[in-house]
C-alpha positions as CSV (number, residue, x, y, z in Angstrom):
1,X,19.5,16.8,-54.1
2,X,19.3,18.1,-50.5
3,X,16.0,19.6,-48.9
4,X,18.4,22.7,-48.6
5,X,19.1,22.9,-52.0
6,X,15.7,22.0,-53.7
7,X,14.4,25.2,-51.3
8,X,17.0,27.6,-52.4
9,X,16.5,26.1,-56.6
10,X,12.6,26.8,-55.9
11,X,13.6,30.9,-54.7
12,X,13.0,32.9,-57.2
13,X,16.4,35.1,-56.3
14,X,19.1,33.4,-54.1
15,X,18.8,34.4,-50.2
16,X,21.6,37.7,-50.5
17,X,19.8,38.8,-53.4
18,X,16.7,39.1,-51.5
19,X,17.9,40.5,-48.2
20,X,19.8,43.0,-50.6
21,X,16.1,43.9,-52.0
22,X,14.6,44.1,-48.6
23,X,17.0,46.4,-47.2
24,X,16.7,49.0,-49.9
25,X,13.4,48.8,-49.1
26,X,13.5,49.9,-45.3
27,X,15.9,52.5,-46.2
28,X,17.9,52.3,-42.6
29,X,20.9,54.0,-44.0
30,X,19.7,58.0,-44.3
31,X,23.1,59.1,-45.7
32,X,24.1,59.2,-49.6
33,X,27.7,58.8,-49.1
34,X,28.4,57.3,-45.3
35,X,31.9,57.3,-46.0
36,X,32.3,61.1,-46.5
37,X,29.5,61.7,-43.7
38,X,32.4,59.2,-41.4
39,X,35.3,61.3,-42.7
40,X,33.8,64.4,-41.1
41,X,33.2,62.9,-37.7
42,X,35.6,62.9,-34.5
43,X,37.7,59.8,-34.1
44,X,36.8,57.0,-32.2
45,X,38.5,58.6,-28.3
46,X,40.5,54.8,-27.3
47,X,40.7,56.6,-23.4
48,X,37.3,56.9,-22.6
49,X,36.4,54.5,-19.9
50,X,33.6,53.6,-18.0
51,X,32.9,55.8,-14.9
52,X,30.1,56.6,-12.3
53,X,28.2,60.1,-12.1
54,X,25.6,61.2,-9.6
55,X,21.9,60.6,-10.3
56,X,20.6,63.8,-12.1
57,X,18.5,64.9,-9.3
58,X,20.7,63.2,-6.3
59,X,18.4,65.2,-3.7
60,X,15.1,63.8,-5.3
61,X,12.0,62.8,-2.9
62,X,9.1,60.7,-2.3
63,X,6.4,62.0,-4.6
64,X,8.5,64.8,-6.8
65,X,8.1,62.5,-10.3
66,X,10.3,63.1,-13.2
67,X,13.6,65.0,-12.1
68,X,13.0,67.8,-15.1
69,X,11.0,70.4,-13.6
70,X,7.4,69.2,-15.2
71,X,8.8,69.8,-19.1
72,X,7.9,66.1,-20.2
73,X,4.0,66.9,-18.9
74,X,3.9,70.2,-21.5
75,X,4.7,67.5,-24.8
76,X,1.4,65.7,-26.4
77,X,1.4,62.2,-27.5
78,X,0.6,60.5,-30.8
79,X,-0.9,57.2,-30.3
80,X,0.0,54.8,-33.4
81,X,-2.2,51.9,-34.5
82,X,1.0,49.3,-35.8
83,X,-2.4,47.9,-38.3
84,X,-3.7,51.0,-39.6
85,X,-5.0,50.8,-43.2
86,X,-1.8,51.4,-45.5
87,X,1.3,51.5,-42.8
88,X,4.0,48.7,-44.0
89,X,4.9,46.2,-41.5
90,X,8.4,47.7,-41.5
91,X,7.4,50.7,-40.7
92,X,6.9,49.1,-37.1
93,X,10.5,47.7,-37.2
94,X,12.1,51.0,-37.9
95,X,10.0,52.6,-34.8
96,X,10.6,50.0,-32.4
97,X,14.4,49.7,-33.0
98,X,14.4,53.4,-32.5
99,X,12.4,53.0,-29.9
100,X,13.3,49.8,-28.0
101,X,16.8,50.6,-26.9
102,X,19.7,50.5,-26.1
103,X,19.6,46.5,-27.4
104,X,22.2,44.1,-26.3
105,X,23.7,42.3,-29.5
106,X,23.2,38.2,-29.1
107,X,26.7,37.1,-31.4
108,X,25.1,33.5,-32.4
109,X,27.4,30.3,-33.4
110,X,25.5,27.2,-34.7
111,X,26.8,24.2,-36.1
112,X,25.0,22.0,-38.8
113,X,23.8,18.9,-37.6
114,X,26.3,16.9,-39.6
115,X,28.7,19.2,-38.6
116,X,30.2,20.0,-42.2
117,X,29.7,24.1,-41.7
118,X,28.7,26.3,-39.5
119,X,26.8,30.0,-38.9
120,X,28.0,33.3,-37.1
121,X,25.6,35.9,-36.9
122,X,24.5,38.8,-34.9
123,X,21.1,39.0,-33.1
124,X,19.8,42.3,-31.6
125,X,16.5,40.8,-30.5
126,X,18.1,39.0,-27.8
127,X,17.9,39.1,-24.0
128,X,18.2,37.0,-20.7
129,X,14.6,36.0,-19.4
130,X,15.5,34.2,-16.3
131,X,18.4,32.9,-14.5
132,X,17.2,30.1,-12.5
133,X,17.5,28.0,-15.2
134,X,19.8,30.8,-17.2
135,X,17.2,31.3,-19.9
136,X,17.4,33.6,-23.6
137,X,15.6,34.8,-25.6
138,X,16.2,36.1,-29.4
139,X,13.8,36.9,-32.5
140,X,14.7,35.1,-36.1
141,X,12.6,36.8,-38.8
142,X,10.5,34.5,-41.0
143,X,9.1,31.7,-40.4
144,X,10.3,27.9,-39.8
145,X,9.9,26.7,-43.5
146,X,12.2,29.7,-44.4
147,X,14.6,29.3,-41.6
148,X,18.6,29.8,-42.9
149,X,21.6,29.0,-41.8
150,X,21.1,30.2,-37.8
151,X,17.9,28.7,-36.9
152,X,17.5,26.0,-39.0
153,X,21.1,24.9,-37.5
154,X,19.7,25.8,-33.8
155,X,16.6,23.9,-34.4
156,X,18.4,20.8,-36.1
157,X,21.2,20.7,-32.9
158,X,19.4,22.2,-30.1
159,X,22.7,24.2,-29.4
160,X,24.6,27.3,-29.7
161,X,27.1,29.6,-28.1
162,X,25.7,33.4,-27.7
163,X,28.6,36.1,-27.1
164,X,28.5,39.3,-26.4
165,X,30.1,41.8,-28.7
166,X,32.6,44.4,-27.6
167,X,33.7,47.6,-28.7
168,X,37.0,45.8,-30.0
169,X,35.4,43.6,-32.5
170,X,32.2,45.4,-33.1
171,X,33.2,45.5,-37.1
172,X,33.4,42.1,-37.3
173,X,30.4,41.1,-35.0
174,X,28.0,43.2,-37.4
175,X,29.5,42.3,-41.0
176,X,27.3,39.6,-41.2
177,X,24.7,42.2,-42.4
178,X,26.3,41.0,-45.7
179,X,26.9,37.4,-45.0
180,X,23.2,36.6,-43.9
181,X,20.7,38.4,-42.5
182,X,18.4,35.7,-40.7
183,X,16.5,38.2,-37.9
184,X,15.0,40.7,-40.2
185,X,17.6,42.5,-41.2
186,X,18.1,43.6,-37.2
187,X,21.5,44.1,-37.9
188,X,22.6,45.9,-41.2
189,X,24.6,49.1,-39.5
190,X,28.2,50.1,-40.2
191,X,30.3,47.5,-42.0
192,X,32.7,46.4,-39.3
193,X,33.9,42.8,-37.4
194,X,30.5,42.1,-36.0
195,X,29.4,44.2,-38.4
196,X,30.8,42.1,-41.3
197,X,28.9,38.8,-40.1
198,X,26.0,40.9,-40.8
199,X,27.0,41.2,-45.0
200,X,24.2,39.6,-47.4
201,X,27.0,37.5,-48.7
202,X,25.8,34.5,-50.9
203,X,25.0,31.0,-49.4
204,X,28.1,29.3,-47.9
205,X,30.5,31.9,-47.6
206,X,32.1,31.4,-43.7
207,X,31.7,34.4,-41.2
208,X,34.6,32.9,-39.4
209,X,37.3,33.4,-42.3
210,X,35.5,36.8,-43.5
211,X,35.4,38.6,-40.3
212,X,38.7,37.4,-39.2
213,X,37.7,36.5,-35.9
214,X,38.8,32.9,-33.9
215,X,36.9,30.2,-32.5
216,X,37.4,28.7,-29.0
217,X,36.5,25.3,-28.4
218,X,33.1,24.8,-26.1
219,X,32.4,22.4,-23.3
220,X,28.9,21.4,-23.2
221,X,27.6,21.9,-26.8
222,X,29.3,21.7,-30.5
223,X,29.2,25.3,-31.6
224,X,32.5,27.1,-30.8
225,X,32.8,30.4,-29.0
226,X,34.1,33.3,-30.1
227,X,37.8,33.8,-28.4
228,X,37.2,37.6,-28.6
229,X,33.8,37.7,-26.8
230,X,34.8,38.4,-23.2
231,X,31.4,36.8,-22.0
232,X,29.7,33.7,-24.0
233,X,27.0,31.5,-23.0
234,X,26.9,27.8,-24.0
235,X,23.3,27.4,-24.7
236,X,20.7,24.5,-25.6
237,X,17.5,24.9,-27.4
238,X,14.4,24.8,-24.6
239,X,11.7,25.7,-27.4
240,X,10.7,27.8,-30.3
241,X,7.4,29.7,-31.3
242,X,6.4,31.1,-34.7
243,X,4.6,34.1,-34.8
244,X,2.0,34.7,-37.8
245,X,1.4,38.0,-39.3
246,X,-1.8,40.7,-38.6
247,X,-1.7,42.1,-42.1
248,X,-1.2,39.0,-44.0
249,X,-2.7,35.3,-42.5
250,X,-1.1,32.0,-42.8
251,X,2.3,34.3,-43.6
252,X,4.7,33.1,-41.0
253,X,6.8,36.5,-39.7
254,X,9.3,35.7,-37.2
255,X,10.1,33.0,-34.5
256,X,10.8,33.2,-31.1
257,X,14.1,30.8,-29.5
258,X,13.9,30.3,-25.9
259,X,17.5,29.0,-24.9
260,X,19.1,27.9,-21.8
261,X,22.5,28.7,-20.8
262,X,24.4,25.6,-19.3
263,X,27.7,27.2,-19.2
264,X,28.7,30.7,-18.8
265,X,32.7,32.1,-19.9
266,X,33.9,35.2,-18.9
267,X,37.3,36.7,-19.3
268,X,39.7,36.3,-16.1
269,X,40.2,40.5,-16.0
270,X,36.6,41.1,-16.6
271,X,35.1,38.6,-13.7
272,X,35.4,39.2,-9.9
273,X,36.4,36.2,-7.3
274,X,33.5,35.3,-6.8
275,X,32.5,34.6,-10.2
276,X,29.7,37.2,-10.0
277,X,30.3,40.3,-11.7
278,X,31.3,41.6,-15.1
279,X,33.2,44.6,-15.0
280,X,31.6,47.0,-17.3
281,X,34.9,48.9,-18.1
282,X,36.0,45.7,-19.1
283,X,33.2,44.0,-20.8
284,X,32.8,47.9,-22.7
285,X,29.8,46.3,-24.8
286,X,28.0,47.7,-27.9
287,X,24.5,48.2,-28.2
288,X,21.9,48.3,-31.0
289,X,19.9,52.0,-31.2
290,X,17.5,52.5,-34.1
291,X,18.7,52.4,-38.2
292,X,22.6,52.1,-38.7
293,X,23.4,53.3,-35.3
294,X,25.4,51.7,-32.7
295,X,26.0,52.7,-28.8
296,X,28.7,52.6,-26.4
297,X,28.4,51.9,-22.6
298,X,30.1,54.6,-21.1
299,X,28.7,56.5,-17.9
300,X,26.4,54.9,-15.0
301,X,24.8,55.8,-11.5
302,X,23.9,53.7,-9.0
303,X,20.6,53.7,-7.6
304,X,20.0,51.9,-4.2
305,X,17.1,49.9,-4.1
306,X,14.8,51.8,-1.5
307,X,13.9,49.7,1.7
308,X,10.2,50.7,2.9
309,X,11.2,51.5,6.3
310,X,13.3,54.1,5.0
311,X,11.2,55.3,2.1
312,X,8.4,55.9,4.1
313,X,10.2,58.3,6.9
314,X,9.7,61.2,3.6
315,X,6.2,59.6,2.0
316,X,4.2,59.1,5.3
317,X,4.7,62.8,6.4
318,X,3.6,64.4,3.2
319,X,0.9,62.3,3.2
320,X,1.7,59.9,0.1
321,X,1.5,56.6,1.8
322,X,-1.9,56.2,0.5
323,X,-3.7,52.9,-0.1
324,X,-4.5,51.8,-3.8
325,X,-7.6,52.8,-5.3
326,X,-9.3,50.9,-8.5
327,X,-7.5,51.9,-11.6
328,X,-4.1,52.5,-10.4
């Protein structure tokens, strides 16, 4: 018998039974019936594109703050202690995903190390660190002795393809809620193509064949890319960390993959000639916001990074040029 299987004969429930528990348990979806609450809503509008819009105060000044008149400064603040006697760990998962966004979602494609199956899932604690080397970054939940498919497959290979999801497979990048939650449940949301990979689905059931997506061969690393993603990373394993809980000590919480990308893929109508840009009304990429709820990328401004010489032609004159003092 397998390490793999001696671990899963000692769980008391197999691993979708107990992601199934856990997610009743942070209650992320607030409807009853999501399907009649979907019925009532507009259709998804095909035509809308990404455009540009001016800055909401394009006029705005050295000195002049926030851009709404001084409403934000009339609101109080609550300061919340994430150990206070009595608050459940996930109750600081539901505020940060609410809080911490929009989130880019990490589509991950492992192998096994003797190559006989392999893992799709999406990641929405996942972002680029660094680019000189390319480097990643995205959060598994649990520890390494309860690792599953995704990062004991990661750890075992050192490799993995990361692709971005788009709006046009965004049900079948997320279904894997069902198939296998491995990053505390980060991704359970509207059962669609990414959405699919994201299903609780028992042990050995492929994300590839449920979601109906196709892989694309890979040139530096074993994991295959996914042929709808318009930009994937080929990545290899730099280092992990394991992160221990407050509450509870010695219980291992989450791990940390750093990953560096040694080969980038980019659709040829989504990339400019020099092999620079990603067109974001091309790319249209999804977003993680907070519970079940997804975003799209649809209006941006462009803001000018400020060069001192010119900056300081408005601040000098009203007299905000002013050396730092101790504390700020």
């Amino acid at each position: 018998m397998s390490s793999d299987q001696e671990q899963r004969k000692e769980d008391p429930k197999p691993h979708h039974e107990m992601m199934a528990d856990r997610e009743k348990a942070i209650k992320r979806n607030p409807h009853g019936n999501f399907k009649e609450v979907e019925a009532s809503r507009p259709d998804w509008d095909q035509q809308r594109t990404f455009t540009f819009t001016k800055t909401v105060k394009p006029d705005w000044k050295p000195g002049q703050g926030g851009n709404d008149g001084g409403e934000s400064l009339k609101k109080e603040h609550i300061d919340i202690d994430p150990y206070q006697d009595g608050r459940p760990a996930a109750f600081n998962y539901k505020l940060l995903i609410s809080a911490i966004i929009p989130r880019p979602i990490g589509f991950l494609s492992t192998t096994s190390k003797d190559g006989s199956s392999t893992n799709l899932a999406p990641f929405s604690y996942t972002q680029v660190v660094n680019h000189d080397p390319p480097v990643f970054i995205v959060g598994y939940a649990g520890g390494m002795s309860s690792a599953k498919d995704s990062l004991r497959n990661l750890v075992d290979t050192g490799e993995c393809t990361i692709n971005i999801i788009s709006e046009h497979f965004i049900e079948a990048g997320e279904i894997h809620q069902i198939i296998q939650i491995d990053s505390l449940i980060l991704l359970i949301g509207i059962m669609t193509i990414a959405n699919a990979t994201s299903v609780n689905a028992p042990y050995g059931v492929s994300e590839w064949a449920l979601t109906g997506l196709h892989p694309a061969p890979s040139k530096d690393v074993k994991p295959s890319r996914v042929k709808e993603a318009i930009f994937s990373v080929e990545g290899k394993l730099m280092n992990t960390q394991e992160f221990e809980s407050r509450a509870t000590p010695g219980k291992k919480t989450g791990v940390l993959a750093v990953i560096e990308g040694v080969r980038f893929w980019a659709r040829e109508d989504a990339i400019n000639e020099d092999r620079n840009l990603i067109d974001p009304a091309v790319l249209r990429p999804m977003s993680r916001l907070g519970g079940i709820t997804y975003g799209r990328l649809l209006e941006g401004i462009e803001l000018p990074r400020p060069e001192w010489e010119e900056f300081r032609k408005d601040a000098e004159p009203a007299g905000l040029a002013k050396p730092k003092a101790e504390g700020q």
